[in-house]
N, C-alpha and C positions, 0 to 999 in steps of 0.2 A: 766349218765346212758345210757347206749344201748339199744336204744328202736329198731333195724333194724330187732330182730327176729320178732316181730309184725308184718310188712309190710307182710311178707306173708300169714300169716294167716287171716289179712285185707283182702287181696286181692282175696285168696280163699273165704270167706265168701260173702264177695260181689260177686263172678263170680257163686254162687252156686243159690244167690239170683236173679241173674238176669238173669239165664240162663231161656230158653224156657220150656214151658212143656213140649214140644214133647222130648227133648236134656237130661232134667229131671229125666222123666220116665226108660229112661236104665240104669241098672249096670254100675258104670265105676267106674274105680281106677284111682287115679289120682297121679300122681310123681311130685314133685317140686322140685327144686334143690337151696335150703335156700341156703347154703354157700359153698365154699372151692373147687367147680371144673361143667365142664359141663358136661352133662349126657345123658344116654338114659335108657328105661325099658322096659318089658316085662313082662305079666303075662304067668307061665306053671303051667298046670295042666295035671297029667298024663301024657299020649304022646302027650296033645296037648299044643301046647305056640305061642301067639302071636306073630306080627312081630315087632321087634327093631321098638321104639319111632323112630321120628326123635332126632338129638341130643337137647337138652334145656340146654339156659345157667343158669347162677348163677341170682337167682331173677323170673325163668319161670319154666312152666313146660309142660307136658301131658299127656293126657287122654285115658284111655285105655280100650275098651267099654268091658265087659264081662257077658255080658246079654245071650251069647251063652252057656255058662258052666250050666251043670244040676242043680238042689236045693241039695244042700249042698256039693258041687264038692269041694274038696280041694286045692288048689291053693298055686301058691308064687309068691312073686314080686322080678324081679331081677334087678340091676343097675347097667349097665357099666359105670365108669370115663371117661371119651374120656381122653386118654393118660395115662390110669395107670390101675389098681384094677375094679372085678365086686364085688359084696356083695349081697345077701339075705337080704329082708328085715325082720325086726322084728314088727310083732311074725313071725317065720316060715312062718307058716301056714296059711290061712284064711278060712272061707268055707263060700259058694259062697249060696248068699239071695238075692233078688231082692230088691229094696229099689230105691227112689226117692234121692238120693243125693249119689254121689259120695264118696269113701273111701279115706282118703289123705295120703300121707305118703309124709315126707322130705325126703333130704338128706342133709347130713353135712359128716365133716372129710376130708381127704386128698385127690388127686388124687389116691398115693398109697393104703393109707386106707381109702376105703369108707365106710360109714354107710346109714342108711336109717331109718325109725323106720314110723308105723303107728301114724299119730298125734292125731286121736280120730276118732269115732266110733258114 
């Protein structure tokens, strides 16, 4: 049995756990890049969007503060493959809450065809 998709979600739980209050207390989205290629992301909302992650490989990720977006601003998460395909993540959509813990989303699928998906809420 393949226990490998665990490790990341170990690893976000525990990095959620341990992080600071202060680090805590802001909105952030968080992009990991579970399997299949390395990556970067972005949150846009309306005219405004973030700046490109740095890249993260396969096993890492990053964090992407959005404590700036108004209450209930609509948003998407985008993810370049470095070397192939970007993808929207899924759902579309998000709308933007303040909250003490960070939103995660993978990524898996190919360099060509990337995927992404919110892990939980």
């Amino acid at each position: 049995m393949n226990k490998l998709p665990l490790v990341p979600l170990i690893l976000v739980g525990l990095a959620v756990l341990f992080m600071p209050a202060s680090a805590s207390a802001q909105s952030k989205v968080c992009v990991y890049a579970q399997h299949g290629y390395s990556a970067q992301a972005r949150v846009v909302s309306g005219d405004w969007s973030s700046d490109w992650t740095r890249v993260f490989d396969i096993g890492s990720g990053q964090c992407i503060d959005i404590s700036n977006l108004a209450d209930s601003a609509k948003y998407r998460i985008e993810v370049q493959a470095i070397g192939g395909g970007a993808k929207e993540c899924t759902p579309k959509y998000g709308r933007y809450a303040a909250r003490p813990w960070p939103l995660v989303y993978f990524t898996n699928g190919s360099t060509t065809m990337p995927n992404c998906f919110l892990v939980g809420e």
